[in-house]
C-alpha positions, 0 to 999 in steps of 0.5 A: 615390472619392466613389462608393465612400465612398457604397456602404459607408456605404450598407450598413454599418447593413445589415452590423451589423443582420445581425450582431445578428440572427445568433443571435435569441431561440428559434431551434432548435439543431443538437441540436432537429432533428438525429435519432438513427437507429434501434437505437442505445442508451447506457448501455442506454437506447434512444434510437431516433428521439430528437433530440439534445436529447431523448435527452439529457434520457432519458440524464439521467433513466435513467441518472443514477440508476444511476450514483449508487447504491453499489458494494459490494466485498468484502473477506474476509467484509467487505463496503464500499460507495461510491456516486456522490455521494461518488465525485463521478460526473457523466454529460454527458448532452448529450456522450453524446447527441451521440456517438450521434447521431455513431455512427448517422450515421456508420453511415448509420442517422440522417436528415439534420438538416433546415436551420436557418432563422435570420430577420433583422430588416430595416434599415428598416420601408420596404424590409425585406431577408429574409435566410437562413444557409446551414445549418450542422451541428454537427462530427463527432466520434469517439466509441467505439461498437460494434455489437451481435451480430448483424450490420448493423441489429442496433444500436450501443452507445454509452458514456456520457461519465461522470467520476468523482474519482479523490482520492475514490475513492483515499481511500475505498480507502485508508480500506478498506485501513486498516481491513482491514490488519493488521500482521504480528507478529514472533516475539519471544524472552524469555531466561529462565535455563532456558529460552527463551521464544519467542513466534511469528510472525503473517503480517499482510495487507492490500489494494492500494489503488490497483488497488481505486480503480481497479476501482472506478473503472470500474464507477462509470462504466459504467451497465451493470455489476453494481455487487455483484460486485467481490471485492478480494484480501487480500495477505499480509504477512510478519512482518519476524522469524521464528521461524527467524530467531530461532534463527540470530541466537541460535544460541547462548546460555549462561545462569548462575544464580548462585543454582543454581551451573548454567551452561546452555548452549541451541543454537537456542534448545535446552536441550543441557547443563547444568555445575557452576559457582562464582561470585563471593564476597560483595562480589566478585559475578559481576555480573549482566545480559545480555552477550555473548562479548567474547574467547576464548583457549586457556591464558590468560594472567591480568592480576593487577588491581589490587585489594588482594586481588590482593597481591604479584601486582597489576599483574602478567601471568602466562603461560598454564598457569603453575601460579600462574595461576589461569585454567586451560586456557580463557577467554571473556571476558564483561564488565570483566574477567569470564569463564568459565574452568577451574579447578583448585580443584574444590572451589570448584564449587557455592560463592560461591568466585572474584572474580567469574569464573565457574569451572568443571571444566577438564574441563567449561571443555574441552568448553564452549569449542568450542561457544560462539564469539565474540559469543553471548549470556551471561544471568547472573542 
């Protein structure tokens, strides 16, 4: 035991003096004398012959600039740019030189890296201990190469290991898309009392974004493609109202001027017949707005309201056709009461004669009826 304690405490200064002379100032590197075979190039830069470490300066000095200039695109008869530096484009010029080594290796194209020599510092002035590592090379990676048309010998291309920031470049293309969409507009109707006032649809159109960012993307980091090439399509948007959606929506509209004693009646937004009419008296007025067709009946009875003009018959139901029932043969209940409905006093028509209905000829009221259903629009004004 005192022997074995005397051998290790014999080398334990040499162990840790070789340690500490393991990687010493100035010693060459795997990438100093590892060489490059011969027709292999990246980014379209030839980097024949050259170690790792100086193709990798080379790589830096030619392709760097290229990566940095802008990409235009167009969009109609707009052109946008968006150059590496804002893109935040960054070339590993190190990592690319090393595939290249890799790939002309592999190929069998690149010699052999000669051994890598590390001295190392004797324990004592008196008795110096040369020692040597056994020569070490950098692992094999794998790395996409391809060769070059025209067979063996022609040459490997190698990509460049370039990144780029995808937030950047997807706001850039959002910025684009902003100022290049615009909006659909949807057609739009005014009802007037004699006619209709439609103002048509416009189709809108904008970009995809995201596809832009990513066609972008690619040429960014390819040193070797056209960077004013790139054409982006606009997409069309539809108005979310048509024209004809309008027409169905509004297939139907009846319109009554008090002042003209016309009711109008529009199908699709069309001008189809015009009738006589009489409207409210004064202090009674057919009262004026926008509504819609709230009930429809066929010989109407009439609810008497409770209005002292009403008299003896307030309150009271007259049946449907009765000869003191004033709603002759049809009714469209409009608001409050309010409605169209035939009358029997034809002389009314063309004067401010009713309590706030609007009448019409028993015969016109007959041929309206069908044509206006439940829920059409009624302008009175």
């Amino acid at each position: 035991m005192t022997g074995a304690r005397t051998f290790w405490a014999a080398i334990a200064p040499l162990t840790l003096t070789l340690a500490l002379a393991a990687a010493p100032a100035g010693a060459q590197t795997a990438d100093d004398t590892s060489i490059i075979g011969p027709g292999t190039t990246a980014g379209g830069v030839d980097l024949s012959n050259l170690t790792i470490t100086a193709a990798a300066g080379k790589l830096d000095q030619e392709v760097t600039p290229r990566l940095l200039a802008p990409v235009t695109v167009r969009v109609g008869h707009r052109r946008f740019q968006v150059d590496g530096t804002r893109a935040k484009v960054r070339l590993d010029a190190l990592r690319t030189a090393r595939r290249a080594y890799y790939a002309s290796r592999d190929a069998g194209t690149a010699p052999p890296p000669p051994p890598v020599v590390v001295p190392v510092a004797p324990t004592t002035p008196a008795t110096p201990t040369p020692a040597t590592t056994t020569p070490t090379t950098t692992p094999t990676t794998t790395a996409p190469t391809r060769r070059a048309a025209g067979g063996a010998g022609a040459g490997l291309q190698v990509p460049v290991a370039a990144t780029y920031s995808r937030p950047a470049v997807r706001a850039w293309a959002n910025e684009v898309s902003g100022s290049v969409t615009r909006r659909p507009r949807s057609a739009t109707l005014r009802i007037g009392v004699t006619r209709m006032r439609v103002h048509t649809a416009k189709r809108g159109f904008t970009i995809d974004a995201s596809r832009l960012a990513g066609r972008v993307g690619k040429v960014l980091i390819d040193p070797l493609a056209r960077r004013d090439a790139l054409r982006q399509p606009l997409v069309g948007l539809d108005p979310p109202v048509t024209v004809r959606s309008l027409r169905r929506a509004n297939s139907t509209i009846v319109t009554v001027d008090r002042g003209g004693f016309r009711l109008r009646l529009f199908k699709n937004l069309r001008l189809v017949k015009s009738y006589g009419i009489a409207v409210g008296m004064a202090g009674l007025d057919t009262p004026a707005g926008l509504y819609r067709i709230t009930s429809r009946q066929v010989d109407p009875a009439w609810h008497v309201p409770l209005s002292d003009w009403a008299g003896s018959l307030a309150g009271q139901v007259i049946p449907g056709g009765a000869p003191d029932n004033p709603l002759k043969a049809r009714w469209l209940g409009i608001v409050n009461g309010v409605g169209i409905h035939g009358t029997a006093e034809d002389w009314s028509i063309g004067t401010r004669a009713s309590h706030g209905c609007i009448r019409m000829h028993v015969s016109d009221v007959i041929d309206l009826y069908p044509r206006v259903p439940l829920g059409a629009r009624v302008l009175i004004h």
